[in-house]
C-alpha positions as CSV (number, residue, x, y, z in Angstrom):
1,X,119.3,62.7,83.8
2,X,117.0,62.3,86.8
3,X,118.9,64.4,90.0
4,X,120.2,62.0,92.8
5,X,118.4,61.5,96.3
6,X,119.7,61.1,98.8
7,X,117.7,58.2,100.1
8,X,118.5,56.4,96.5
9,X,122.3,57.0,97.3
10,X,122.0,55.5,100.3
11,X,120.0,52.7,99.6
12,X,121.9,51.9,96.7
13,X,125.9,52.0,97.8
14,X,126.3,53.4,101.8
15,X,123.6,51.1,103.4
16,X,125.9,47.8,102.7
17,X,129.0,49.3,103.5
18,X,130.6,48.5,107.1
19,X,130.0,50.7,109.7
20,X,133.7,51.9,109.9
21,X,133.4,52.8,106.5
22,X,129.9,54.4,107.0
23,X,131.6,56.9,109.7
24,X,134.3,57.6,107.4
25,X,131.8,59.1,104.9
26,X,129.9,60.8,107.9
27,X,133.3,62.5,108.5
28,X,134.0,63.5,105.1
29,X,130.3,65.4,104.6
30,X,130.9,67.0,107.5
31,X,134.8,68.6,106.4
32,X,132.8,69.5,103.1
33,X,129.9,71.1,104.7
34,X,131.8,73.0,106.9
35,X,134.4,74.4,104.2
36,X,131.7,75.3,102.3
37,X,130.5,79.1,103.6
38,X,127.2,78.8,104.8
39,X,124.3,81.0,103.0
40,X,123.6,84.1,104.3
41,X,120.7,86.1,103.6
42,X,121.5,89.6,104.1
43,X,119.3,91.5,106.0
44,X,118.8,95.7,106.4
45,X,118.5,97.2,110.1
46,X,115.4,98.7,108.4
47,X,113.8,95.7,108.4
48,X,113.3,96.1,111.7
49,X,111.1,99.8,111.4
50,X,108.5,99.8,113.4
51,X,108.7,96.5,115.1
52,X,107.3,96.5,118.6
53,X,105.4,99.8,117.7
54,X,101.8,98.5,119.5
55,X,104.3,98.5,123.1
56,X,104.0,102.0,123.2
57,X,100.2,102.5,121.5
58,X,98.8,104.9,124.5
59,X,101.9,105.8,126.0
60,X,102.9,109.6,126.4
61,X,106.3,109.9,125.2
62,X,107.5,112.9,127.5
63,X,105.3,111.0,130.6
64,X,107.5,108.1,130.3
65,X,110.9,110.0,130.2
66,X,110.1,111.9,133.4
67,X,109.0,108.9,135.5
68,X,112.4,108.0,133.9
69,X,114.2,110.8,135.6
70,X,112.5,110.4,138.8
71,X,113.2,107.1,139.2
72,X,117.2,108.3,138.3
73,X,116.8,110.6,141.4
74,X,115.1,108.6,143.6
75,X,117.8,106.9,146.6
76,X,117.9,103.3,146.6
């Protein structure tokens, strides 16, 4: 059996149905999609290794944590 689209559905039996009737099912897909849990992908915080590592390309770690500490000491 050939899968259902949804263009074919709609063409075929909600196009000729009154617009009350129309909202109704617009209602109904909505309860359903919400009750149904949405797909997560699950993700790792490791992913994330390394991202942003060309910021720092050049830059003396120890440099930038004392202008860090300067800055704390300066008044304002």
């Amino acid at each position: 059996m050939a899968a259902l689209r949804a263009e074919d559905v709609y063409k075929r039996h909600i196009k000729s149905l009154p617009a009350e009737e129309r909202a109704k099912l617009i209602e109904l897909i909505g309860k359903d999609l919400v009750a149904q849990p949405a797909e997560q992908t699950l993700h790792s915080v490791m992913e994330l290794h390394g991202l942003g590592r060309e910021i720092w390309d050049g830059i003396d770690a120890q440099e930038y944590v004392d202008e860090l500490r300067d800055e704390w000491d300066r008044p304002q």
